[in-house]
Backbone as CSV, one residue per row, in Angstrom:
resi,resn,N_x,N_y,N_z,CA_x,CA_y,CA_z,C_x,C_y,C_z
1,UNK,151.426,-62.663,110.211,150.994,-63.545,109.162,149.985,-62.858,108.239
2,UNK,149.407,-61.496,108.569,149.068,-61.036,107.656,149.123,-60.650,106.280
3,UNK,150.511,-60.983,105.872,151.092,-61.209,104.287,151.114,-62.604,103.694
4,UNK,150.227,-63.374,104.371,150.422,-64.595,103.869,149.137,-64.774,102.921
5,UNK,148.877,-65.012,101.336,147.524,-64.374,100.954,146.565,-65.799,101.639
6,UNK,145.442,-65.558,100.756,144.776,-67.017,101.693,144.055,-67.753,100.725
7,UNK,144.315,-67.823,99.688,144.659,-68.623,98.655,145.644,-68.272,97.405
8,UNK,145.621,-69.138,96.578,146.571,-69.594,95.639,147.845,-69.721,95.891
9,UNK,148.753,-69.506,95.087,150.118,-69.887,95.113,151.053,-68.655,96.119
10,UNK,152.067,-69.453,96.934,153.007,-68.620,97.294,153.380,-69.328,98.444
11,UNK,154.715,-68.862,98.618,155.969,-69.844,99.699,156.398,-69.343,100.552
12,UNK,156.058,-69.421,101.742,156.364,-69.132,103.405,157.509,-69.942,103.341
13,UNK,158.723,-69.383,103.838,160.516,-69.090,104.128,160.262,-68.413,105.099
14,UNK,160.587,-69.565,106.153,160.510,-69.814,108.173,161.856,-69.740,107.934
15,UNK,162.106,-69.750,109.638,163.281,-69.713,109.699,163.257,-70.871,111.308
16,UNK,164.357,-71.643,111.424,164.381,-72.936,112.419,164.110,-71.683,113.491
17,UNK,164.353,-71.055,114.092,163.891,-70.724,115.548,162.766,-70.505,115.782
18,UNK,161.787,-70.459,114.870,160.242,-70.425,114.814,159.548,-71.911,114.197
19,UNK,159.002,-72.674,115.072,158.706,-73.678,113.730,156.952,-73.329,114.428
20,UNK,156.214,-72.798,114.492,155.309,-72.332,115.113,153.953,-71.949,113.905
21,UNK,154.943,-71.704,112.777,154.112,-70.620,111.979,152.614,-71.140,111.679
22,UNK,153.364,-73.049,110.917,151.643,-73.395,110.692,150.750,-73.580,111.892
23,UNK,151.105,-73.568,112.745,149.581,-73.463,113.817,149.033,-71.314,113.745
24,UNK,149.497,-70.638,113.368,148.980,-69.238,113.014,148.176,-68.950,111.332
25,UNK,149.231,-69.713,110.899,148.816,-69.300,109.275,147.513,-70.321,109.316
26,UNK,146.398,-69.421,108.415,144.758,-69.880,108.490,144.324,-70.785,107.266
27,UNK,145.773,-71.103,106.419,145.447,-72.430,105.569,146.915,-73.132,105.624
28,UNK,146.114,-74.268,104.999,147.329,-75.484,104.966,148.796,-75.184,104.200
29,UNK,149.822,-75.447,105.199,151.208,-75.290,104.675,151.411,-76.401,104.450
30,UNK,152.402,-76.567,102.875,152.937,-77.857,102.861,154.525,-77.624,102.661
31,UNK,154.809,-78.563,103.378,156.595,-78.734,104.128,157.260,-79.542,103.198
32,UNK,158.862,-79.116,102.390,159.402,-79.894,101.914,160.041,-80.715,103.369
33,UNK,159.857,-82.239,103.180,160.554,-82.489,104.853,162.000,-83.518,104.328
34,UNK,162.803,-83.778,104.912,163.925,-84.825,104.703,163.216,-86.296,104.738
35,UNK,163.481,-86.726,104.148,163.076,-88.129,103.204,163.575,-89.346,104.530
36,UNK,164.470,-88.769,105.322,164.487,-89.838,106.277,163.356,-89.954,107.543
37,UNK,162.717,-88.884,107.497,161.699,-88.969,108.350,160.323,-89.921,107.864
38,UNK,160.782,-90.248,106.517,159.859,-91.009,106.228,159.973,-92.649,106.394
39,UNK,161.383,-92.739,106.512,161.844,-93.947,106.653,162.687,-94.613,107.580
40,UNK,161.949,-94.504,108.902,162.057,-94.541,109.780,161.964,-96.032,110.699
41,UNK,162.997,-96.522,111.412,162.028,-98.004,111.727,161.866,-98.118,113.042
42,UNK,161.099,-98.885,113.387,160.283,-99.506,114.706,159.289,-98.122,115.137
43,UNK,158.851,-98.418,116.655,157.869,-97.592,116.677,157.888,-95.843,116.930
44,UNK,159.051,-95.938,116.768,159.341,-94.077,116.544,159.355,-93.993,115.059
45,UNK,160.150,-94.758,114.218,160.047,-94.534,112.715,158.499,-94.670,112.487
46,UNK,157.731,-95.181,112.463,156.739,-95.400,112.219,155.263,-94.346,112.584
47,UNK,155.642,-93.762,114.251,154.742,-92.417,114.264,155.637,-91.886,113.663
48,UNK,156.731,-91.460,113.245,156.770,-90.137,112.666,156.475,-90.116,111.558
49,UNK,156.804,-91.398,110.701,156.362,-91.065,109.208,154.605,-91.496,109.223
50,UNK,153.977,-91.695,110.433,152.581,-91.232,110.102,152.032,-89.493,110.224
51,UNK,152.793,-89.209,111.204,152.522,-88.240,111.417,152.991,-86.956,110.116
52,UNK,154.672,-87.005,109.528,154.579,-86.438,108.158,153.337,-86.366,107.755
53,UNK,153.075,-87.440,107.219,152.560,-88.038,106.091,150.958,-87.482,106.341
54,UNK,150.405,-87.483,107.752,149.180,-87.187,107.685,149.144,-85.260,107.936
55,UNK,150.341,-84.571,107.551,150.612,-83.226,107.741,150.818,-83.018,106.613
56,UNK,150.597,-83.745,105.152,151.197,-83.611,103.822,152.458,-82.930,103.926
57,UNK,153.247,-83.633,104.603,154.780,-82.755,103.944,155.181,-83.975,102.565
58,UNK,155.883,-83.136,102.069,156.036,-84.174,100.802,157.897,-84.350,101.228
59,UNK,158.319,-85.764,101.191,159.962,-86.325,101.625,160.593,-85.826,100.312
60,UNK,161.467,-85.276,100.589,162.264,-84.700,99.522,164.431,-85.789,99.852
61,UNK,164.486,-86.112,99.193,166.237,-86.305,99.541,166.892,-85.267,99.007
62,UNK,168.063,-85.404,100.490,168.988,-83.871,100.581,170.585,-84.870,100.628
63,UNK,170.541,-85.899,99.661,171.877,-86.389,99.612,172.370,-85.628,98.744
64,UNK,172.468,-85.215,98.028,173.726,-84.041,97.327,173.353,-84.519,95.661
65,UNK,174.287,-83.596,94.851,174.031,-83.792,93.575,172.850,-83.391,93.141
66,UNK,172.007,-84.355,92.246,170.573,-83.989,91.479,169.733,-84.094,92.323
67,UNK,169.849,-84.535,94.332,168.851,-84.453,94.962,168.214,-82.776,95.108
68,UNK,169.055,-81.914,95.071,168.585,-80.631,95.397,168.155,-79.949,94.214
69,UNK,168.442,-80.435,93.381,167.380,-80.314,91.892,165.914,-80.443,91.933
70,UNK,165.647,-82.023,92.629,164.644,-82.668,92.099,164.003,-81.961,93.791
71,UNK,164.519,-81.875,94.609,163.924,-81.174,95.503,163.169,-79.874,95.391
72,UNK,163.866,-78.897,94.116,163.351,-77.235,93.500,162.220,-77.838,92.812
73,UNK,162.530,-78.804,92.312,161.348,-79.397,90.858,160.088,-79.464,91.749
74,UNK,160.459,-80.194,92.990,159.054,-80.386,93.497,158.257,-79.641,94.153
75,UNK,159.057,-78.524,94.337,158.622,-77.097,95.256,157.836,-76.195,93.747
76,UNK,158.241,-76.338,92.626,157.695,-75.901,91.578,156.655,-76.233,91.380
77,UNK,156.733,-77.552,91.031,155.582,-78.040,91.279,154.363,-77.968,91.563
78,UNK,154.564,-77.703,93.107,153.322,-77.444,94.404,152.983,-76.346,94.131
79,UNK,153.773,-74.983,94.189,153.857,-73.927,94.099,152.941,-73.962,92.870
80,UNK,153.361,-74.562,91.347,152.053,-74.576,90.423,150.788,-74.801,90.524
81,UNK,150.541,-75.426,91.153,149.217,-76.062,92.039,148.427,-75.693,92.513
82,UNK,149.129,-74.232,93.066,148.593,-73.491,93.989,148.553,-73.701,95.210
83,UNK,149.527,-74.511,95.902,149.822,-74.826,97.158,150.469,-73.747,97.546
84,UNK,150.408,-73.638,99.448,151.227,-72.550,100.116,152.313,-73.781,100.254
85,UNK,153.904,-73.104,100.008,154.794,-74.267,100.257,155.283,-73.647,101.103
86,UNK,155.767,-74.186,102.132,156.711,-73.752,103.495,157.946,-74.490,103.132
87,UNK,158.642,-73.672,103.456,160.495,-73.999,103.667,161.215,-73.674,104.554
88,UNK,162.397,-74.389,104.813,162.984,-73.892,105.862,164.928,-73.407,105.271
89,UNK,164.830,-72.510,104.729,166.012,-71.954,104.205,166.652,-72.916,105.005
90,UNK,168.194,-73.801,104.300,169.385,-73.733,105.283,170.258,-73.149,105.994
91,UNK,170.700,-71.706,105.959,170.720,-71.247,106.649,169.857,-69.765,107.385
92,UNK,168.786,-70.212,107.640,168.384,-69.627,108.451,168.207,-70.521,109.841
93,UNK,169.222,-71.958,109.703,169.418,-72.209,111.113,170.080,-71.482,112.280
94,UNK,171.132,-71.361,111.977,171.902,-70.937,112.290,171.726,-69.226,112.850
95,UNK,171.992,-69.229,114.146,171.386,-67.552,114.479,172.160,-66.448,113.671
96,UNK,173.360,-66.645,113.784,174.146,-65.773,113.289,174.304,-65.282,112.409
97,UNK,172.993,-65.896,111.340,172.913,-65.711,110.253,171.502,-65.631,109.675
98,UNK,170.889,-65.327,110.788,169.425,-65.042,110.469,169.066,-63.932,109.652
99,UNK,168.317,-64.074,108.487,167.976,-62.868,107.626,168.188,-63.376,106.459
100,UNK,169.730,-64.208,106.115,170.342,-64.680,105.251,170.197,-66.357,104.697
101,UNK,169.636,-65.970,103.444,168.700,-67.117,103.093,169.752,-67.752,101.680
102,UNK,169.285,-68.789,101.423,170.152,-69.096,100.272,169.088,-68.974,99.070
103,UNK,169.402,-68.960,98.165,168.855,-68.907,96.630,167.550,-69.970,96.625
104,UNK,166.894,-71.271,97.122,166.239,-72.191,97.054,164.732,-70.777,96.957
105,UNK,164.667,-70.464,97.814,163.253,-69.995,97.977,162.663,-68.927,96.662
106,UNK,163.538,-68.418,96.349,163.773,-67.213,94.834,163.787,-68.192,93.500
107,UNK,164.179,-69.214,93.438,164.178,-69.804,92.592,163.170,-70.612,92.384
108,UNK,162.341,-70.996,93.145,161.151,-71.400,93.597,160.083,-70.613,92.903
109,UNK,160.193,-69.295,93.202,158.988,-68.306,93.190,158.763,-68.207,91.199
């Protein structure tokens, strides 16, 4: 984590077999997270979207179309701000394909 600067702007691109990073990195990451974790019901919906929510991830929707637009917009955004934004490439789920990131995080920067 030594390339991570320790202020201003710039975007940590994890990859799912690590979700570890923000307890190492020495300032606040903020997480684009899926929008259903926010909307959640009874008492599991409810800790989790406290728990988001008190981790500032900001709910992004990943239904298709102009959601993955307005999802870049908001990573721009933050990133303007001077927030560290954390992401989790889509495929860097997938092992077999670890390394290999899609365009979201570059387009971001």
């Amino acid at each position: 984590m030594r390339h991570v600067p320790t202020s201003g702007p710039a975007i940590l691109a994890s990859n799912h077999t690590s979700f570890y990073d923000w307890l190492v990195v020495r300032r606040r990451i903020i997480f684009l997270a899926k929008s259903s974790y926010f909307t959640g019901r009874g008492l599991r919906g409810r800790l989790r979207r406290h728990f988001f929510t008190a981790c500032r991830q900001v709910p992004v929707d990943r239904s298709g179309g102009g959601a993955g637009e307005a999802a870049l917009r908001t990573a721009v955004r933050l990133v303007g701000e001077g927030q560290l934004l954390g992401v989790f490439p889509p495929r860097a789920r997938a092992p077999r394909m670890a390394g290999s990131t899609g365009a979201g995080p570059a387009w971001s920067a």
